[in-house]
C-alpha positions as CSV (number, residue, x, y, z in Angstrom):
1,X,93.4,57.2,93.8
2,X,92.8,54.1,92.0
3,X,90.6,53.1,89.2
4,X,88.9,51.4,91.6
5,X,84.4,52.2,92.3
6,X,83.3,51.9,95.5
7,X,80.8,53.1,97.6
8,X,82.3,54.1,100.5
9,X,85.6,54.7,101.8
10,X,88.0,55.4,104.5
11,X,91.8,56.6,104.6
12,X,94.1,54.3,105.7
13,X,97.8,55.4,105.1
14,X,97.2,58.5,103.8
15,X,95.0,57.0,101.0
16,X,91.3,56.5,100.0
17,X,90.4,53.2,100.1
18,X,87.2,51.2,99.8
19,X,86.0,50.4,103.1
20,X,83.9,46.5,103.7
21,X,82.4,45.7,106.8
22,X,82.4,42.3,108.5
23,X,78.9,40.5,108.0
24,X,77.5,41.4,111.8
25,X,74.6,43.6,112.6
26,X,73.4,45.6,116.1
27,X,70.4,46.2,118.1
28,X,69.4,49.6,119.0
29,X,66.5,51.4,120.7
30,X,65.6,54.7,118.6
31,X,62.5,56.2,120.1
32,X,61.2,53.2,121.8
33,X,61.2,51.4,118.3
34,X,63.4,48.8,118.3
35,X,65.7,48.4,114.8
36,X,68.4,46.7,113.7
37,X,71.8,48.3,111.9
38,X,73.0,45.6,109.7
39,X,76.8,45.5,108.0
40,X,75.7,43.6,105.1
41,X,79.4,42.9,103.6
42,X,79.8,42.3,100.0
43,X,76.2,41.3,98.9
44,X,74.4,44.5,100.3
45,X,71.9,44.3,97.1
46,X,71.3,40.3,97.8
47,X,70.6,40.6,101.2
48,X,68.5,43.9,100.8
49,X,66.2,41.3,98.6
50,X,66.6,38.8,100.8
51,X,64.9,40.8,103.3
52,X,62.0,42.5,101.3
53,X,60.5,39.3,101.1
54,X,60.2,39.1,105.6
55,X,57.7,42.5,104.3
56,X,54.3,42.3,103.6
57,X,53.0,43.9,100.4
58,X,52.5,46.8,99.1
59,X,55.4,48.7,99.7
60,X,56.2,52.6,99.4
61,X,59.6,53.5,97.9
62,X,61.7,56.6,99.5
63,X,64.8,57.9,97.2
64,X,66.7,60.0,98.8
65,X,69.0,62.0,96.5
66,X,71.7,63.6,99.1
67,X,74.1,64.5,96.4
68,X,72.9,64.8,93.1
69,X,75.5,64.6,90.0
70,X,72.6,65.9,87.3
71,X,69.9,68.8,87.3
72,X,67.7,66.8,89.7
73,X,67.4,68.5,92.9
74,X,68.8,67.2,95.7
75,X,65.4,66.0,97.3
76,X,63.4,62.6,99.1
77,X,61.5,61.1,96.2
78,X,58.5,59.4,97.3
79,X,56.9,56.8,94.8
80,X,53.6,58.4,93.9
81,X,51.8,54.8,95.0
82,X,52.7,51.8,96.5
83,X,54.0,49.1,94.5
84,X,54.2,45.1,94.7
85,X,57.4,43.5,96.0
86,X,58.1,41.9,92.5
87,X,58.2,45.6,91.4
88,X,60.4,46.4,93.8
89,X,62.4,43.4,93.3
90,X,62.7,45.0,89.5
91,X,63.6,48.8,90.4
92,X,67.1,46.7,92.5
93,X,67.7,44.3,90.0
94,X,67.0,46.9,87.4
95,X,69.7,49.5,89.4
96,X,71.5,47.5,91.6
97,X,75.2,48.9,90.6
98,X,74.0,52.3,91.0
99,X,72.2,51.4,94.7
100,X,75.1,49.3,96.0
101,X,78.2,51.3,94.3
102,X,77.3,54.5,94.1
103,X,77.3,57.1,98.1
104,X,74.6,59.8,96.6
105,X,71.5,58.2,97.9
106,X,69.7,56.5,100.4
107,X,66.8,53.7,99.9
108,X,63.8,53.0,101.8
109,X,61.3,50.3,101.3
110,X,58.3,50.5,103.4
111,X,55.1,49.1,104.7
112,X,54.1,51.0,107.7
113,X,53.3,50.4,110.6
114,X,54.7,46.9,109.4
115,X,57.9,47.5,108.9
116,X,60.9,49.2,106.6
117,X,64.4,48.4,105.2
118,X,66.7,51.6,104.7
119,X,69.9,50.6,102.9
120,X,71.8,53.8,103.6
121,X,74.6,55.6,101.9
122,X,77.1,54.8,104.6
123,X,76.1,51.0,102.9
124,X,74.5,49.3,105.8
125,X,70.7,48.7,106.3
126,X,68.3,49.7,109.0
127,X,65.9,47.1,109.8
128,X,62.1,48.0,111.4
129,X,59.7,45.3,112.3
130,X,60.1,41.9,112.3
131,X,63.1,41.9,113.9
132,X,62.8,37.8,115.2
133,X,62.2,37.0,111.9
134,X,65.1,39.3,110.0
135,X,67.7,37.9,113.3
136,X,66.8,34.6,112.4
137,X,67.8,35.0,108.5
138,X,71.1,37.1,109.7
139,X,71.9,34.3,111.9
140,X,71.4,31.5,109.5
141,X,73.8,33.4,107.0
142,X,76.4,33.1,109.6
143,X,76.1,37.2,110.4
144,X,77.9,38.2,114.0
145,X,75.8,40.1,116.8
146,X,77.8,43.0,117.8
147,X,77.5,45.8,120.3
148,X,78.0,48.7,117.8
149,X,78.5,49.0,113.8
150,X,80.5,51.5,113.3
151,X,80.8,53.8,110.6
152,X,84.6,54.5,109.7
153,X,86.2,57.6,110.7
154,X,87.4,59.2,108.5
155,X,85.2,58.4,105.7
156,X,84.4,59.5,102.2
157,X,81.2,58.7,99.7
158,X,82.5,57.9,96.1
159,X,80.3,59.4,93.4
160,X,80.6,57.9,90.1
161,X,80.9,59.7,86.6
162,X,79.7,57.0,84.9
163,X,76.7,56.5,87.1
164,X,75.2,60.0,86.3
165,X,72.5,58.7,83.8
166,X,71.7,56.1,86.1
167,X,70.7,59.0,88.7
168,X,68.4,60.3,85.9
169,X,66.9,57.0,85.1
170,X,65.9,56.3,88.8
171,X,64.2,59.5,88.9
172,X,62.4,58.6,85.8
173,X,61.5,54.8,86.3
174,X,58.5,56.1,88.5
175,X,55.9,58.4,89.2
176,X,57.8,60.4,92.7
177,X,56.6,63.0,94.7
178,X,59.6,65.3,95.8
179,X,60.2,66.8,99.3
180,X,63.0,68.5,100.6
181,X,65.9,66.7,102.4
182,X,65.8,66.4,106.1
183,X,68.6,66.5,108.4
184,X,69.0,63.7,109.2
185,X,69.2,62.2,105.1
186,X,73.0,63.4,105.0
187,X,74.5,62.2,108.6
């Protein structure tokens, strides 16, 4: 495998290989709530931002540690309280190799029943609530409308040495609350 850090990856020709999606994103229908799956491309972190600001304030921040390289617990970590989106804006600036290069986690940013941003290990982002509104921005950034994203099959989540203290600092930037994982944090 190469020196190479990425995210995720697929096998083409018998290798691991970082795996980049097309900018394009999908409508579905989960439970009568209407989302959006959106293949972000190169700039996941940018557009994550980008996005934040279509929320209102204040917003609750889920960590969800699926894989943990450190004596954390594998776990969802809640932020104790809600913080401002400048805050928010900090904790991604502040971590945004480890969100957008590392497969251990998910991250959700929420305000419900307004709406929520969950940039997912599998790097794309599901998008609750305004959906006109986050269509609209998608469009204007030249992003395709497509039937389906799909996730590549096979596919492998990269975990990064290097990253491990970053893991520790996330846990410690904030007050969490910590819940156990449910089945659904490590499709």
């Amino acid at each position: 495998m190469s020196s190479q850090k990425w995210k995720l990856g697929t096998v083409r020709a018998g290798e691991d290989v970082a795996w980049n999606y097309e900018p394009s994103y999908a409508r579905q229908v989960v439970g009568g709530v209407e989302r959006l799956v959106i293949a972000p491309g190169a700039a996941a972190l940018g557009l994550l931002r980008e996005l934040l600001g279509l929320l209102p304030e204040p917003l609750w921040v889920l960590y969800v540690l699926v894989t943990p390289r450190s004596e954390a617990a594998a776990g969802r970590y809640q932020s104790a309280k809600t913080h401002t989106r400048e805050e928010v804006l900090a904790l991604l600036e502040r971590f945004e190799n480890y969100f957008a290069g590392d497969g251990r986690h998910n991250l959700w940013l929420a305000v419900p029943p307004a709406g929520q941003l969950v940039f997912d290990r599998h790097d794309v982002i599901y998008a609750y609530g305004p959906i006109a509104e986050i269509v609209t921005r998608l469009r204007e950034k030249n992003f395709a409308e497509v039937e389906m994203i799909r996730v590549p099959v096979p596919h492998s989540h990269h975990f990064h040495e290097e990253m491990d203290a970053e893991e520790r600092e996330v846990l410690a930037h904030w007050e969490w609350v910590q819940s156990e994982l449910q089945e659904t944090d490590d499709l």
